[in-house]
N, C-alpha and C positions, 0 to 999 in steps of 0.2 A: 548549461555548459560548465560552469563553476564546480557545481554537483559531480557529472562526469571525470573531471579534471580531478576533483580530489579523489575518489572513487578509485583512479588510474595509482595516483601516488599512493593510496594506501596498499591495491594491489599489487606495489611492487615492491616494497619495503615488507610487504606481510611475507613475501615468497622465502625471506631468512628465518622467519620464526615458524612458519608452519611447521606444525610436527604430524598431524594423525591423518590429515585427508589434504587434496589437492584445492576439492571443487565439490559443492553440492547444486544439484539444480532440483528444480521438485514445482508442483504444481498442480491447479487442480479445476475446476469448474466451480460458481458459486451459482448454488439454484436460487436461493433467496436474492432478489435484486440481481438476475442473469450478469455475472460478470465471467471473463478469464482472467485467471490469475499464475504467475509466472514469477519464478523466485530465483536467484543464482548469491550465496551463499560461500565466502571463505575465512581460510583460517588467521586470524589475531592472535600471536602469541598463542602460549597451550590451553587456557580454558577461554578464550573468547575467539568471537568471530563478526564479521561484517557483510553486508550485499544489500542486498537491491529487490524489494517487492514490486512486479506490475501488474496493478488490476489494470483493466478494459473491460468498462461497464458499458453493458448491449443493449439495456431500456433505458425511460427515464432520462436524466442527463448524461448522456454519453459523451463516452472518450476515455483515457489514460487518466491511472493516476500513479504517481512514482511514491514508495517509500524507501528511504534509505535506511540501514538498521544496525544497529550494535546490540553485541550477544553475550551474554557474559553465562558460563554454562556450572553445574552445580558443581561439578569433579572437581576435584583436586588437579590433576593432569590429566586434560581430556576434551575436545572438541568434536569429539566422533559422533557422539551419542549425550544421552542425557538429558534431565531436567536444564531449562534456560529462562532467564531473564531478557526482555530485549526492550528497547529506547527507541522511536522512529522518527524520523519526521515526514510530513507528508505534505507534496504538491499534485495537483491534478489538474487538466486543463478539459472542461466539460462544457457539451451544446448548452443553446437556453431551451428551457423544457418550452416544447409547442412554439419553436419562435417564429412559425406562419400564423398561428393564432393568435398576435397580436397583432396581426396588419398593417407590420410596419412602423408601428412604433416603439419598438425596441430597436436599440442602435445594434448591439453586438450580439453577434450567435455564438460565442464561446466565451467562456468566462472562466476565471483562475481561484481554486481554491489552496487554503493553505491550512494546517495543522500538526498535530504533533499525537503520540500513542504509547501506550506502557503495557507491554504481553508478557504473559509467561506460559510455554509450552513443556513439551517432552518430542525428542528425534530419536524414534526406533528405529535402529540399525536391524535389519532382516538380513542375513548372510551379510556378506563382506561390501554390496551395494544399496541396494535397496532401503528405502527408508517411509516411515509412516510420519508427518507430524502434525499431530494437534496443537491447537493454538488459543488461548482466548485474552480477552486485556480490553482495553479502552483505550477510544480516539475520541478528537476534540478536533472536528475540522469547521471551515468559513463555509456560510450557507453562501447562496446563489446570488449574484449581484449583477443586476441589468441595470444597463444606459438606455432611460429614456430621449426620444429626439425634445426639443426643445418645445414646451409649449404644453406637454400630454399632460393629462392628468392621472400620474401613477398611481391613485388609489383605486383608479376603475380595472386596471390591469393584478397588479400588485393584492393578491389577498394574504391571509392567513393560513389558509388550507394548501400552498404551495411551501409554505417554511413549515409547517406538520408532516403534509408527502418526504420535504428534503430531511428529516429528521428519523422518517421510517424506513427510510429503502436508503440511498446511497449513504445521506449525513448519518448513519444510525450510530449511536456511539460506543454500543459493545459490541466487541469482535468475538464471533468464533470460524474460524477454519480450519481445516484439514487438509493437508498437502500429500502428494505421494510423491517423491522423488528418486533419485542416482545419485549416490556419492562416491567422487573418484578420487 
């Protein structure tokens, strides 16, 4: 909620400074680790810009996960286009993997991860809307944390090969995507 709330102030305070574009939205499928991913993107003063990444991850531990982002772009005067830098942080709130195969001895079926990310891309501008962008950087997110019920013995459930799985597919720490979007 916090997040949102500031997200608002900044998108109303940015609507004085924006010079090149309104609104970028862009988005794309991720085959590796099936997720959808959903971006809405605006203008910061002339060479930066701010918004909002959502994955929704479809295997594995599913659910959302929100990055909020600052962009700072190579131009001199320009947030159209261009080489960029970007900062994020990242929350998501994800199933427990398999939580019918522990049978009840895991308390919670969602669990909350937390982190942060450093990318650097390029946003092709194709005519006056369209947009192409690649992206790649590193993320540093909290692996998976289950509440056992009182009494279990977490190292019969709890292995290794679960913090390996989170580390290859969702937890995986370098990013590459590609977006296709509309900027208005």
């Amino acid at each position: 909620m916090k997040i949102a709330l500031l997200f608002t102030v900044f998108f109303i305070t940015s609507m004085s400074y924006a010079q090149n574009f309104k609104g970028h939205a862009s988005g794309t499928i991720g085959l590796l680790n099936t997720k959808i991913r959903l971006q809405y993107e605006m203008p910061l003063k002339s060479r930066a810009s701010y918004g909002m990444n959502m994955n929704y991850y479809l295997v594995n531990w599913t659910g959302p996960v929100f990055e909020p982002f600052i962009r700072i772009y190579g131009k001199r005067d320009g947030n159209t286009e261009g080489f960029f830098c970007q900062g994020k942080l990242i929350y998501g709130n994800l199933s427990t993997l398999d939580y019918d195969l522990y049978g009840g001895a895991v308390e919670n079926k969602r669990w909350s991860t937390f982190g942060f990310g450093v990318n650097c891309g390029y946003k092709f501008l194709l005519g006056n809307h369209f947009t192409i962008e690649p992206l790649t950087g590193v993320r540093l997110v909290t692996p998976p944390v289950y509440n056992y019920k009182a009494g279990i013995d977490e190292s019969y459930y709890a292995g290794i090969g679960e913090g390996i799985g989170w580390y290859l597919t969702t937890g995986f720490p370098l990013e590459f995507q590609l977006k296709f979007g509309f900027q208005f």
